[in-house]
N, C-alpha and C positions, 0 to 999 in steps of 0.2 A: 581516330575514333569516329564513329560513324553513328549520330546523339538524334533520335526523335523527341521534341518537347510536345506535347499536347495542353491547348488552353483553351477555353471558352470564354471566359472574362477577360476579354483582350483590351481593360480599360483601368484607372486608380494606380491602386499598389500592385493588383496582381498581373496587371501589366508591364508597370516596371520592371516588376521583379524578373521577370522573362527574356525581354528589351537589355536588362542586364547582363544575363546570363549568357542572352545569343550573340551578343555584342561580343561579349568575354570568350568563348568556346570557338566565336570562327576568327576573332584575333588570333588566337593560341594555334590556329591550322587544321580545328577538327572540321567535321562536316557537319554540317544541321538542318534537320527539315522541323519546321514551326506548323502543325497541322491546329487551324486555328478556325473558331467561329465566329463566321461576318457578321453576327447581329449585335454584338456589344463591343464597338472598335471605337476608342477616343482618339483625338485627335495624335496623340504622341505616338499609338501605337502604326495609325496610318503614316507619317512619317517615318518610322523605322522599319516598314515594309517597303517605302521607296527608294530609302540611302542606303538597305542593306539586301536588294534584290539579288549584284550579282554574288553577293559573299552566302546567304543563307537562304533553300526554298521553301517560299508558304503556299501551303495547302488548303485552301477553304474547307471544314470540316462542318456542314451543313445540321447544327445539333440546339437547342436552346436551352435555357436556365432549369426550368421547373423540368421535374420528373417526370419523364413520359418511356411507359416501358415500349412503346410501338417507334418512337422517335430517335430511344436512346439505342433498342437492339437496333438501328438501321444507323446508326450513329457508328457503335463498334466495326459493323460490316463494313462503311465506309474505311475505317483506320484500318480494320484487317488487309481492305485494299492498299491502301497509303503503305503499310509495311511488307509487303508483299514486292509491289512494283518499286519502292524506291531502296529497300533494305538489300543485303541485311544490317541491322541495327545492332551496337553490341548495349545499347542501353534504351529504355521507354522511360521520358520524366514527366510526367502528369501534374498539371497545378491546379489549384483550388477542388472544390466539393464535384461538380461536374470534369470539368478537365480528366481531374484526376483517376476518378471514377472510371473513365470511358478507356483511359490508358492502363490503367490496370487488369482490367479484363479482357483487352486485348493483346497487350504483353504475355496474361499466363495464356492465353488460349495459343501464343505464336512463339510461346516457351523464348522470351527473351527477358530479360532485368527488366525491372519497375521500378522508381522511385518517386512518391509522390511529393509534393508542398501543399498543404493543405489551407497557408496564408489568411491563414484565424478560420478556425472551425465554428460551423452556423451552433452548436451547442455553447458557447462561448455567449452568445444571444441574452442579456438579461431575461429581456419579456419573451423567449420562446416556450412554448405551452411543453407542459409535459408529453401530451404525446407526441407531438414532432419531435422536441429532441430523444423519444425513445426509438422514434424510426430510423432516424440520422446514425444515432448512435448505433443500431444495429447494421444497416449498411458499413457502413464504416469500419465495424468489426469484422463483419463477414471478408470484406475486401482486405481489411487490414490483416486476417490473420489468412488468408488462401490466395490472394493475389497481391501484396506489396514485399517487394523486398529490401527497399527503405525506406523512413520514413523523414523527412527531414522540416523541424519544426524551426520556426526564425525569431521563438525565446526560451528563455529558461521555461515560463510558467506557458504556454504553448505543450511544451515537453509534458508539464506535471500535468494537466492536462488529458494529455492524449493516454499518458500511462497510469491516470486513475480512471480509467473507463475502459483500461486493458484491450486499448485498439488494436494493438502489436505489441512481442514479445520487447522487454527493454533494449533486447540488444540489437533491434532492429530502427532504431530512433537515434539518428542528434540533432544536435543544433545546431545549425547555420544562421545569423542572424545577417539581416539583410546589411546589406551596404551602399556607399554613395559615391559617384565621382571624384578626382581631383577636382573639375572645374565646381565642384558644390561650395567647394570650399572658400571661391574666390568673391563672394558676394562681398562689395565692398557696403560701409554702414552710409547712410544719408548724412549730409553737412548738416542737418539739424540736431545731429545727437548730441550736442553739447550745449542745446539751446536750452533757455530755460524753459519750465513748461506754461509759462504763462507765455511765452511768446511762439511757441509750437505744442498743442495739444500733446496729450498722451496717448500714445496709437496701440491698441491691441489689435489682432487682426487673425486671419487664418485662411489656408490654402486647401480648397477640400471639395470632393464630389457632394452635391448636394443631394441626399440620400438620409433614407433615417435609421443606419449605420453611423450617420457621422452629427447628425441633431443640431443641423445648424438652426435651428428653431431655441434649441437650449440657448446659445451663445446669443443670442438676439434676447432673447429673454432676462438673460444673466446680465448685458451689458445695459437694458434697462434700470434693473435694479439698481448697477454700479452707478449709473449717471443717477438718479434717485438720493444714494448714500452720500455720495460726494458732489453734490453742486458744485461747489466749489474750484472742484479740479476740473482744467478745460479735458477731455476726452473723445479719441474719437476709435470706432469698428470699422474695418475693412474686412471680409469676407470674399475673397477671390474662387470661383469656379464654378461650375454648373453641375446639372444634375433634374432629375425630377423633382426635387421640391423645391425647384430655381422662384421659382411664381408663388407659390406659397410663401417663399421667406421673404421673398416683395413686398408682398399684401401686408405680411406681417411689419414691415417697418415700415411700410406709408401710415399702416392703422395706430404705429406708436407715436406718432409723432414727432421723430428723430432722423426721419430720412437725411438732414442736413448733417448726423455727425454718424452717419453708417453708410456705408459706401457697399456697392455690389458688382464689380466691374465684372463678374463670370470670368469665363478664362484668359487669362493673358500670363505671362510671364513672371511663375513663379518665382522667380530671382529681381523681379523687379518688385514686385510686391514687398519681399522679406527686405529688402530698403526700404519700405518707408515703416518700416512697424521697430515698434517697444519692446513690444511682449507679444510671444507667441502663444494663442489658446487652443487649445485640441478639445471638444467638445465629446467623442466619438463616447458609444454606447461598449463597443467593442474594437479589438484589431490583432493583428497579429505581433506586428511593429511597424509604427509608422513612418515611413517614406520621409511626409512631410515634416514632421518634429526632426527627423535626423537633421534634415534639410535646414532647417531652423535653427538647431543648434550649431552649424555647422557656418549659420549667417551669425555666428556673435549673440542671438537673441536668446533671454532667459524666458522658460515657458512654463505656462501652469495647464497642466492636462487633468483630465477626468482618468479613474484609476482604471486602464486596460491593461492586457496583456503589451507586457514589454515595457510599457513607461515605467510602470517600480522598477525595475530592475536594471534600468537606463537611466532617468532624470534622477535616483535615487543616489545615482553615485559624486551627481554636483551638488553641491549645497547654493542654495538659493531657489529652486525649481518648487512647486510648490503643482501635491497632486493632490485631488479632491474625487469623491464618491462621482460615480457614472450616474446619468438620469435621474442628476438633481443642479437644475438652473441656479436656484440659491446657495446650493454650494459650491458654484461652478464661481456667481457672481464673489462670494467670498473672497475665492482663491485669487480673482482678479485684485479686488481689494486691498489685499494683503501685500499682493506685489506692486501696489498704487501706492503703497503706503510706510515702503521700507526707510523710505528717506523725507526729507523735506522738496520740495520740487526744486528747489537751485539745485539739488545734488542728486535729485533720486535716476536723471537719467544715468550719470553715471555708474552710482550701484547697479543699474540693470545691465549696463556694460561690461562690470566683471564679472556679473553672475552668467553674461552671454561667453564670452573671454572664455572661462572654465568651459563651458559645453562645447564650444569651438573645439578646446586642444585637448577635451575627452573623445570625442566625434572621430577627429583624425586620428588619433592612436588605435580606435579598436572598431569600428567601422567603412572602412573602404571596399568598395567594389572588389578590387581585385584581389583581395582575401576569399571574397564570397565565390570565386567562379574556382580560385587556386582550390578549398577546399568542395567544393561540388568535385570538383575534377578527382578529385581523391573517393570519394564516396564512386564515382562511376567506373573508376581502375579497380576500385578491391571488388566491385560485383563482377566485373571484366574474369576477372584474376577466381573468382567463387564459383563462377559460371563455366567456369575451362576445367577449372583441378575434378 
């Protein structure tokens, strides 16, 4: 099978999510051209264009974020070429709001399949103004009901979603929910997790683009409050990654006074991070399903998220996870609380041990990578298979 992906956010989740896929699809012996835009590339994805140069070609696709109809029509043209000289294509996979956008309107215009990943819709936006999301929303439809011919969301509530705003017909949507490595799985815990916590703080912590998608301002906030509540308890924030609000969330903990017990190392090595932490916090305003909570649970650690897409319907199936309202610090600081406070500190690391334990060998039963490419693959033969009859 001969697989064109189109992305523009070649960075986060919706880079993974890609990095995954291409990984998986040229494993498997297909062919894949990655037509990608060079202005939003993290470091992961630069990496996986240099170990997977001879197996998959990328394409610079010279397009950017915001809507520009002068930008985007010369966008298309570009992919019209891309499909043209390197095709023919028997599938076009489009991700996120731009990505996707731009493959879909060039799939129907070059009469080949389309399937998009939308990896959390900007309507999903608590604070988005009504009239943006009546524009999004109409885009989205228009494309959704004349140019996609599947739609593939990565939650349940993703799904309910897209099919209460009647983006596409139901029968043209499922679910795929993201997945994660073997090696995710292999994160060993720190020799402190048995320490008491008067002899090793209590580590909350979290791995995330610093963006105000993901509000690392809240958890800075939140974790104020907690050390506030609990004197007591020795506690400490780690905060791993970067982003545009890298410098603001600085200012923000030099001006709290706590620099000593919040840490901001930016990017390093998410698996070495989730060693040294407690409890994992997800802050995000929005998401689709997150990367890093899999990831998380998948390190042994029990987590308290703000209520996006996906966490109910994931942390909801461990007992001990504990999920609180989106774009509220005090009740984010609660949730920390509440899991500060399950046990006595002789024991309570323990209790956060099995409540991490369950999310482990929930994780590996029903999220793995290579479920996520086995069924894409499926989704791209029956349009194969829809497209010939």
């Amino acid at each position: 099978m001969n697989v064109l992906e189109v992305i523009e956010s070649c960075s986060a989740g919706v880079g993974r999510h890609v990095i995954g896929l291409c990984r998986g699809l040229a494993a498997n012996g297909h062919s894949v051209t990655v037509a990608y835009s060079p202005y939003r590339l993290d470091e992961a994805f630069r990496r996986f264009m240099v170990e997977q140069r001879r197996e998959i070609r990328f394409l610079p696709l010279e397009v950017r974020t915001e809507i520009s109809p002068v930008s985007d029509f010369r966008g298309v043209i570009r992919l019209l070429r891309v499909i043209k000289r390197e095709g023919p294509f028997d599938v076009i996979h489009g991700h996120s709001s731009k990505g996707g956008g731009l493959a879909r309107i060039a799939g129907r215009l070059a009469a080949v399949p389309t399937v998009y990943t939308p990896n959390s819709l900007i309507m999903a936006y608590p604070d988005i103004s009504r009239q943006k999301a009546a524009l999004y929303t109409l885009i989205e439809y228009i494309f959704g009901r004349c140019a996609t011919s599947r739609i593939i969301a990565v939650s349940e509530e993703e799904r309910e979603l897209i099919l209460s705003l009647s983006l596409v017909p139901s029968n043209r949507i499922m679910v795929i929910q993201n997945g994660i490595e073997d090696r995710d799985f292999e994160v060993s815990p720190r020799e402190s997790v048995h320490k008491d916590i008067s002899q090793e703080p209590l580590t909350f912590g979290s791995v995330m683009r610093f963006s105000a998608q993901k509000a690392p301002g809240d958890l800075v906030e939140a974790f104020i409050w907690l050390n506030e509540a609990l004197p007591q308890l020795p506690t400490r924030l780690v905060i791993a990654g970067d982003g545009e609000l890298f410098a603001k969330t600085r200012r923000q903990v030099e001006e709290c006074g706590l620099d000593e017990h919040i840490s901001l190392p930016g990017w390093t090595d998410a698996r070495e991070v989730l060693r040294e932490l407690d409890v994992f916090v997800i802050p995000s305003l929005y998401e689709g399903l997150s990367y890093a909570v899999l990831e998380a649970m998948a390190a042994k650690l029990p987590v308290v998220s703000t209520s996006v897409f996906g966490m109910r319907e994931t942390l909801c199936r461990v007992p001990g996870n504990i999920i609180v309202p989106a774009g509220n610090p005090t009740a984010l600081a609660g949730g920390m609380r509440r899991m500060a406070t399950l046990s006595d500190t002789g024991s309570l690391r323990q209790v956060l041990r099995r409540i991490g334990q369950a999310n482990h060998d929930y994780v590996r039963a029903h999220f793995k990578q290579s479920d996520v490419v086995r069924r894409t693959l499926e989704v791209y033969w029956a349009l194969c298979r829809q497209h010939l009859s």
